[in-house]
Steps between C-alpha positions, in 0.01 A plus 500: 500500500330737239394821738290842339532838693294751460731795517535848536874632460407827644391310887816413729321164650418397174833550332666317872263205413589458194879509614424235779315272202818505326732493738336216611597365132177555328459677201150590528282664144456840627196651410462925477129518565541856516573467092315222446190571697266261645188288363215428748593104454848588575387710794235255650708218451785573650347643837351177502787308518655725767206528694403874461228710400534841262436699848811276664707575142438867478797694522410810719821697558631702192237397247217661438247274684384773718419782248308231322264451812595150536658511841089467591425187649170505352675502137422138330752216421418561120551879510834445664575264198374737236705762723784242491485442084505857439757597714766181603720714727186431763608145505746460816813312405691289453265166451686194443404182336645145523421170515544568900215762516415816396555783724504908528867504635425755772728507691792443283587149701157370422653367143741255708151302599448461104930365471627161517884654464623676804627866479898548583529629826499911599234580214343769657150683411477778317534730782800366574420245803560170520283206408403297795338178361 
């Protein structure tokens, strides 16, 4: 199965993700948006798959999101994408693609509803407990 992750190396759940894809026996294309960046096709089509708007995407803790003013509710789907282009640490992470589903693998264990392999039993999370489904 041909899986993309959208990946930040510097995030815990999205580095524990990409551990459960392949220790699940994927070897997914791992994309760096934070090098890459995003387009606003890219962008709008992928929170279409998984179901999510830019407010539901934006990344809130440790980015700059609220010195930017976009915390507002008020502040427009396209702003938040322009926002989103500019700077693509705003996007929460990781969002994974398969022929399963797209989804923003938040929590880490979200990934396993995209995964037709199992994971080995006592992967944890990355905080260290134990997946329960």
């Amino acid at each position: 199965m041909n899986i993309v992750i959208h990946h930040n190396p510097d995030c815990g759940t999205s580095r524990n993700v990409l551990a459960m894809i392949r220790a699940a026996g994927y070897e997914p294309t791992v994309i760096e948006y934070l090098k890459t960046g995003w387009t606003r096709p890219q962008l709008q089509a992928l929170f279409a798959a998984a179901d999510l708007t830019p407010r539901s995407a934006l990344r809130t803790s440790k980015s700059p999101a609220e010195e930017l003013g976009l915390t507002d509710p008020s502040v427009p789907d396209e702003a938040l994408l322009d926002a989103m282009i500019t700077h693509p640490i705003l996007v929460n992470r990781p969002i994974v693609a398969c022929k399963n589903g797209t989804r923003l693998c938040r929590p880490s264990e979200a990934v396993l509803d995209l995964l037709d392999n199992p994971l080995p039993e006592g992967f944890t999370k990355e905080d260290g407990s134990p997946i329960t489904r």
